[in-house]
C-alpha positions, 0 to 999 in steps of 0.5 A, spaced: 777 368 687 784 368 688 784 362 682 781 368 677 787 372 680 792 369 679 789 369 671 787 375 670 795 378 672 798 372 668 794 375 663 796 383 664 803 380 664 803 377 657 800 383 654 805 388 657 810 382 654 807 382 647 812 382 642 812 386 636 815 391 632 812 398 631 815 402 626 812 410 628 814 415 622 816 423 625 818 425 618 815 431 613 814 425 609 811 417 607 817 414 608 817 406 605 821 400 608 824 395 605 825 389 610 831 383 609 829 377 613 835 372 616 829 367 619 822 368 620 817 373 618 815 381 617 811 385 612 815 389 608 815 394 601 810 398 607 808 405 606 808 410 612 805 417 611 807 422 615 804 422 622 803 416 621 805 408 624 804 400 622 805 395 626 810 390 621 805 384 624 813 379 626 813 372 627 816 370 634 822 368 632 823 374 626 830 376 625 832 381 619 833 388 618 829 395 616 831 399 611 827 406 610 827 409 603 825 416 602 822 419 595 819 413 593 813 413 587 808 409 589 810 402 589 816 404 591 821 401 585 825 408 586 826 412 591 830 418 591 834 415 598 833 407 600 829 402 596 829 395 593 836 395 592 842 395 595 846 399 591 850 404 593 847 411 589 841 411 594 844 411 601 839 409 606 839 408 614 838 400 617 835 398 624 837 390 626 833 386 630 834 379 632 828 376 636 831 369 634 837 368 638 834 368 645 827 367 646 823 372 650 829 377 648 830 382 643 837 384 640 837 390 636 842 396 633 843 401 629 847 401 623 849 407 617 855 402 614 850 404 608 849 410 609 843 415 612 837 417 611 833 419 615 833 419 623 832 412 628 830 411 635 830 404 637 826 404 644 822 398 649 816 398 653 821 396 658 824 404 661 829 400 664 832 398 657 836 402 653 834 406 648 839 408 641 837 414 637 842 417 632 840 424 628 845 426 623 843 434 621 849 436 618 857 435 617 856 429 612 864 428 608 860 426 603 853 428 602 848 424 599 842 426 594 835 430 597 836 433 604 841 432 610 843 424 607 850 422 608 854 416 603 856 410 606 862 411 610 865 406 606 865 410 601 870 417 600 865 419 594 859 419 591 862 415 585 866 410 590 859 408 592 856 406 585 859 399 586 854 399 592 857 401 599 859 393 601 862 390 594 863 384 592 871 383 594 872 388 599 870 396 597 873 402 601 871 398 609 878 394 609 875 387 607 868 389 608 870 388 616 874 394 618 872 401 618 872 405 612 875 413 610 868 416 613 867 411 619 870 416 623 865 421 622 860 416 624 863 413 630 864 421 632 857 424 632 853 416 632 857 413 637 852 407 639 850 405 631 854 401 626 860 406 623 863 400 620 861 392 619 866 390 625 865 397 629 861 392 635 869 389 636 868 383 631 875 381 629 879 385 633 877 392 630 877 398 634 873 402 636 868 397 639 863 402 642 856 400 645 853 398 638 848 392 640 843 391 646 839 386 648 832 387 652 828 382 655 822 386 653 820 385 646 814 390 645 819 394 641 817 401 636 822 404 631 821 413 631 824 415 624 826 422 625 825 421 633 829 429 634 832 425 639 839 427 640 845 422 638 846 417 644 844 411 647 840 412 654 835 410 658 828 412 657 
């Protein structure tokens, strides 16, 4: 008996450990997510609906980011904001994970370098590990097409972004490193995602804010407009 308990919690323990990616859609509309991938697996070109979520089904050692494209047809070639491109005339919010790095951890951040488009909450099974949420509602320098989206930081108009919000050569983030025109803005009213590519303290650019958290527990969700107020916090 004491044998099949001990197997029992070895299994409750590996189930609440499990690792995956859950991305939940709160908005008023499908969402579709583009992902990019640095090393292992996800599913990507994924269509939420409203209400909705996926379980982006991740390798064990995936390491890649989220990109959320709103407005899209039903391919998702075009989307009013986000899509399959990085371009700068479509704006869209980004959600980094790294599984890889550390085995059995997680690192994640937000980052709006290319722009925002819809809210991100970023949260663990584990209360214990910090929770980063960011909502943009109003006040964008440059705002973007559809409804309550800003331009990247980089970019001090809409015309400076469609060269996209990162060019090739450096673009209005000094060196593609330092902060842009419209960072501050960012790193004003976002305090704890990505105002510019460096803003985590890389190469000496200040502010270096509290950008990048790493959680040992990797049963992860990703709330696309949470309502959640901007703010990294304990859940």
């Amino acid at each position: 008996m004491a044998i099949l308990s001990a197997l029992v919690l070895a299994t409750i323990v590996t189930v609440a450990r499990a690792q995956s990616l859950t991305v939940v859609n709160k908005c008023s509309e499908s969402v579709f997510l583009y992902t990019s991938t640095s090393y292992g697996s996800i599913d990507t070109n994924v269509n939420i609906a409203q209400g909705q979520s996926a379980n982006l089904g991740i390798s064990s050692n995936w390491d890649g980011a989220i990109n959320v494209g709103t407005g899209c047809n039903s391919g998702g070639t075009t989307c009013t904001t986000g899509g399959p491109t990085w371009d700068g005339n479509t704006p869209f919010s980004r959600a980094e994970f790294n599984f890889y790095a550390i085995p059995g951890k997680v690192t994640y951040d937000l980052s709006f370098i290319y722009g925002y488009n819809v809210g991100m909450e970023i949260s663990s099974a584990d209360s214990s590990c910090d929770a980063f949420a960011c909502t943009i509602s109003s006040g964008c320098p440059v705002p973007g097409p559809g409804s309550d989206t800003c331009y990247s930081p980089c970019c001090s108009s809409a015309s400076a972004c469609s060269g996209g919000a990162l060019p090739a050569g450096g673009g209005g983030c000094v060196n593609n490193e330092g902060p842009g025109p419209n960072s501050p803005f960012y790193y004003d009213t976002c305090y704890n995602a990505y105002a510019f590519p460096d803003n985590d303290g890389a190469n000496g650019y200040v502010p270096a804010d509290f950008v990048v958290y790493t959680c040992g527990n990797t049963d992860i969700t990703l709330t696309l407009c949470p309502g959640v107020a901007n703010s990294h916090y304990t859940s």
